[in-house]
C-alpha positions as CSV (number, residue, x, y, z in Angstrom):
1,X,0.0,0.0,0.0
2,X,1.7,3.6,-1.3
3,X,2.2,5.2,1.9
4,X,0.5,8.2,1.6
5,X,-2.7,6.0,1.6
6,X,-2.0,4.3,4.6
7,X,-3.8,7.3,7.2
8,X,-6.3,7.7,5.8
9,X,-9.5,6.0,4.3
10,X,-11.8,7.7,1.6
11,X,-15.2,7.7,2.4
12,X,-18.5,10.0,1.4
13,X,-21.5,10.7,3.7
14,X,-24.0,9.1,1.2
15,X,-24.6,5.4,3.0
16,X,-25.9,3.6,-0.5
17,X,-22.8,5.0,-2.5
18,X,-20.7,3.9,-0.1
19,X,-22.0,0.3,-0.4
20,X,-21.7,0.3,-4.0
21,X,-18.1,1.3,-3.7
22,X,-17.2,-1.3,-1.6
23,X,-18.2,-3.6,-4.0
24,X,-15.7,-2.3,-6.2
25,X,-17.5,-0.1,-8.4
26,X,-16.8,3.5,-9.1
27,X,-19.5,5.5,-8.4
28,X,-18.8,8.8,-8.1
29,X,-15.9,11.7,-8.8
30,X,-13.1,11.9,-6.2
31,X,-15.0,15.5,-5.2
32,X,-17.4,13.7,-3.6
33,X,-15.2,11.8,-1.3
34,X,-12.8,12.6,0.9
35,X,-10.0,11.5,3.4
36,X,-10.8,10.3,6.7
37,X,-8.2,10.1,9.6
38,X,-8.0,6.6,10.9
39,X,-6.1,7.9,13.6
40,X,-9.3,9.7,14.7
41,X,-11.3,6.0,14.6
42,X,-8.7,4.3,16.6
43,X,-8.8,6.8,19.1
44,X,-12.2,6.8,19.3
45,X,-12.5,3.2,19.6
46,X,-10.0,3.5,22.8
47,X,-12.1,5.7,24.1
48,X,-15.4,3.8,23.6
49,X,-14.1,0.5,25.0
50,X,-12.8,2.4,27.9
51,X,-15.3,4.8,28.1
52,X,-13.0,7.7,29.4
53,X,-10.8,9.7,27.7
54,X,-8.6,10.1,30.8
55,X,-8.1,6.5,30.5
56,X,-7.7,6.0,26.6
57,X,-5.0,9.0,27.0
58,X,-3.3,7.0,29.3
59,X,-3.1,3.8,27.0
60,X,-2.4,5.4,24.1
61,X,-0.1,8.0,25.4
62,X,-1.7,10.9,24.4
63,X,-3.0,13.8,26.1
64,X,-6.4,14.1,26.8
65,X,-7.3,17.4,25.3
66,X,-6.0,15.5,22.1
67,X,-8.4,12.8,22.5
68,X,-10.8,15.4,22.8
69,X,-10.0,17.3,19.4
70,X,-9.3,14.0,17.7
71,X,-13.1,12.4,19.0
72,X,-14.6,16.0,18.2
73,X,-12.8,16.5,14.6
74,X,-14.3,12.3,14.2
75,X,-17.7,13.9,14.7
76,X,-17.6,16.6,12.3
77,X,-16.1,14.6,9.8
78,X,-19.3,12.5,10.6
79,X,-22.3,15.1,11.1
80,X,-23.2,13.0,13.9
81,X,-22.1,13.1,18.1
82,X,-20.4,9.6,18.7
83,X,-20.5,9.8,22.6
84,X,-21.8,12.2,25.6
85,X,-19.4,13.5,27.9
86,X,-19.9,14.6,31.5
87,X,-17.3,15.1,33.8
88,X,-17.5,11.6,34.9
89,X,-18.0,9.2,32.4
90,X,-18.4,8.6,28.8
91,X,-21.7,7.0,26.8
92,X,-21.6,6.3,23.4
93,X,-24.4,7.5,21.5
């Protein structure tokens, strides 16, 4: 795999064009994808099977307020809220 590709996965909001893609066929122009972080999934999914950020910074190594930016940028990239935070636990949504 060329290494530029290997941070990032291309995916595109629209659910039923993204199944057809997977399936190998081209469906629409590159403008209507773009890169996704999967450093921003893997944090998330230390954060979701800890369910705290305190302690999926601690795991991974990383500061919490990066978890924070990486799980928010996640949910932008998304349009949806992946979890609910209080100031004592985590609940994914």
């Amino acid at each position: 795999m060329p290494r530029a590709f290997q941070k990032h996965w291309w995916v595109t909001r629209d659910v039923d064009v993204a199944c057809v893609a997977a399936k190998g066929h081209a469906v629409l122009p590159l403008e209507h994808w773009y890169p996704m972080d999967l450093n921003d999934l893997r944090i998330f999914e230390r954060v979701g099977a800890l369910l705290s950020f305190s302690a999926a910074g601690r795991a991974l190594g990383i500061p919490k307020s990066g978890l924070i930016r990486s799980v928010a940028r996640l949910e932008a990239e998304l349009g949806a809220r992946l979890c609910q935070r209080t100031t004592r636990e985590v609940v994914l949504t």
